[in-house]
MARDRENPA-680382 format. One line per 10 residues: number of its first residue (from 1); their letters; for each residue x, y, z of N, C-alpha, C. Coordinates in steps of 0.1 Angstrom, whole numbers. Layout:
<recs>
NUM	A	X Y Z X Y Z X Y Z | ...
</recs>
This chain:
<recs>
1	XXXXXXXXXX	46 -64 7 36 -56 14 41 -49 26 | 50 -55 33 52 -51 45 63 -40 45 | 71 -44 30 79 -33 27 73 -21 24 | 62 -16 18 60 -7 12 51 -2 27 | 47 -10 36 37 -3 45 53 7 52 | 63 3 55 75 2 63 79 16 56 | 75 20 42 85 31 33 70 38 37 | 57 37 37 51 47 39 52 58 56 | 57 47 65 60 51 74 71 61 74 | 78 60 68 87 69 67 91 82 50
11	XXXXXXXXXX	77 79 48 76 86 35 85 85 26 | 91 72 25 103 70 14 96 67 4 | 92 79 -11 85 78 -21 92 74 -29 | 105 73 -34 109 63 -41 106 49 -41 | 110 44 -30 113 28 -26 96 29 -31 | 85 30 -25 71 32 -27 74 32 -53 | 75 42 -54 73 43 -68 82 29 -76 | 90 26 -70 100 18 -75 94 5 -75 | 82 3 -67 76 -13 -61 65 -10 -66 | 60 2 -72 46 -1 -82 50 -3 -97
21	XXXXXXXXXX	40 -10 -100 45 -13 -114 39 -3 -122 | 51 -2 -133 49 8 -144 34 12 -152 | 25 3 -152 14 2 -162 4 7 -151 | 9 7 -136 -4 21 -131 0 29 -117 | 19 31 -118 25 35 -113 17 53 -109 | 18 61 -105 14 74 -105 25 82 -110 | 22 97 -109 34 106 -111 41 108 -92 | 46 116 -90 51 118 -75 41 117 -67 | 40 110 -58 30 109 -41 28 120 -37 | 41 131 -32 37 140 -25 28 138 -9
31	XXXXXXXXXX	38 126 -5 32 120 5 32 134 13 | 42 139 19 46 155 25 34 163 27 | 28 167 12 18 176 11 6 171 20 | 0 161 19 -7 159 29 -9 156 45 | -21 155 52 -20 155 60 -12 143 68 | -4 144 78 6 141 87 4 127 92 | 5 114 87 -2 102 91 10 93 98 | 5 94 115 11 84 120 4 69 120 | 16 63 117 12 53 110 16 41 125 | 3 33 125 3 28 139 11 7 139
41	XXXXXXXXXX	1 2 126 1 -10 126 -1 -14 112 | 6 -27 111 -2 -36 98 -6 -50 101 | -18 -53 95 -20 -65 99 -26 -71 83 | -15 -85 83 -21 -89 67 -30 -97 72 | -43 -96 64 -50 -104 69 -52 -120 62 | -51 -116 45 -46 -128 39 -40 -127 24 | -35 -136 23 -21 -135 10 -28 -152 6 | -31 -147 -13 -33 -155 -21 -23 -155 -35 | -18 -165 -37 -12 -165 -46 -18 -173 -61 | -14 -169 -65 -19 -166 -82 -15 -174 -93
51	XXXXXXXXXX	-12 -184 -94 2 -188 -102 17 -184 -97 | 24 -184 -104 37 -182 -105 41 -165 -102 | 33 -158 -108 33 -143 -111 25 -134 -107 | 15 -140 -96 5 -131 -95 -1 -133 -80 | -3 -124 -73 -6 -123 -61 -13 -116 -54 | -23 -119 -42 -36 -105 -38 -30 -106 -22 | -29 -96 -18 -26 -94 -3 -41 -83 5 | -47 -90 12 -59 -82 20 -48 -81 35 | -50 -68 34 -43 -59 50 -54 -52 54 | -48 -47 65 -55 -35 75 -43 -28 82
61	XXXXXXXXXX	-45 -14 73 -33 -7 84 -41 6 92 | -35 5 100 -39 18 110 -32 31 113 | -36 39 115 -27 51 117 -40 60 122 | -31 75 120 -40 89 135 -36 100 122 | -45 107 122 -44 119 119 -51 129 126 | -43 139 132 -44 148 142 -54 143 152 | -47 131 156 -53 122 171 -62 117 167 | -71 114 156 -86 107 150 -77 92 148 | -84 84 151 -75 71 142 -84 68 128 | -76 57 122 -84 54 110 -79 42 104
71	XXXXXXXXXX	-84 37 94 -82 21 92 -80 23 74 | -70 15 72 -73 10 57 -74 -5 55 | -86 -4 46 -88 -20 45 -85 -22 30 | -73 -26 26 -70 -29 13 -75 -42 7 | -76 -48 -3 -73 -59 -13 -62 -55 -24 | -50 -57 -23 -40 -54 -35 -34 -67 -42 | -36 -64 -55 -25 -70 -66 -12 -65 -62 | -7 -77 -64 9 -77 -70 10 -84 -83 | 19 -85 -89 24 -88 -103 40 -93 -97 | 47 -100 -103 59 -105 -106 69 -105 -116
81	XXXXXXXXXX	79 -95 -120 85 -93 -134 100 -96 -125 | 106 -104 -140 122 -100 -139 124 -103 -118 | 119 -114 -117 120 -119 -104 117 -111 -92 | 113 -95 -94 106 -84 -86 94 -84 -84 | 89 -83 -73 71 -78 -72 70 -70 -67 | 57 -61 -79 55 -52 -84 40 -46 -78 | 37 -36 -67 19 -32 -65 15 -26 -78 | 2 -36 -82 -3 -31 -89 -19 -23 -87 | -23 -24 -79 -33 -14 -77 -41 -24 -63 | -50 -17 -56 -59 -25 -46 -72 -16 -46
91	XXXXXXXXXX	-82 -23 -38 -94 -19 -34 -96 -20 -22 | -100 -5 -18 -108 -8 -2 -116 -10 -4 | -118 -13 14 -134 -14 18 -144 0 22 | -154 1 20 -165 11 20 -158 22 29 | -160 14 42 -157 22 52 -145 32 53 | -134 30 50 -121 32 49 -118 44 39 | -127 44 26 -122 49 13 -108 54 8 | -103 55 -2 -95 59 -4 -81 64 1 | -70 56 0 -58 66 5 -46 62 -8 | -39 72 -8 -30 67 -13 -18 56 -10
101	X	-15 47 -20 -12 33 -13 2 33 -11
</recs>
């Protein structure tokens, strides 16, 4: 988790596609094309593990777009293959909606 908040900060869209897993990976981010997100903090709020293979991480990251701040409140799967873990998709909370992860 902390990796991929660390690559969004620096819009490393690889390392980001390379850590989602295949079965709901996207096509390119195109993090660039949108608007400009300084990205402020992460805070995990809690990490449940699943078995052997399977894992939910609830965060909150923050960041500013053109000086507004704003919050993401995730719940994300991970998955475990081939000794790698893998984002498999999350849900926010109401408030927050949608960003790309």
């Amino acid at each position: 988790m902390r990796s991929r908040y660390t690559a969004y900060t620096f819009e490393n869209e690889d390392y980001l596609l390379a850590t989602w897993h295949s079965s709901t990976r996207p096509d390119p981010l195109k993090l660039a094309d949108g608007p400009h997100k300084k990205w402020l903090g992460l805070q995990v709020s809690r990490h449940t593990q699943i078995g052997r293979n399977h894992s939910v991480v609830e965060f909150i990251a923050r960041y500013k777009v053109g000086g507004r701040a704003h919050r993401l409140h995730e719940i994300s799967r991970f998955v475990r293959e081939g000794g790698r873990w893998f984002y498999v998709d999350g849900e926010t909370s109401p408030e927050t909606g949608w960003l790309a992860r």
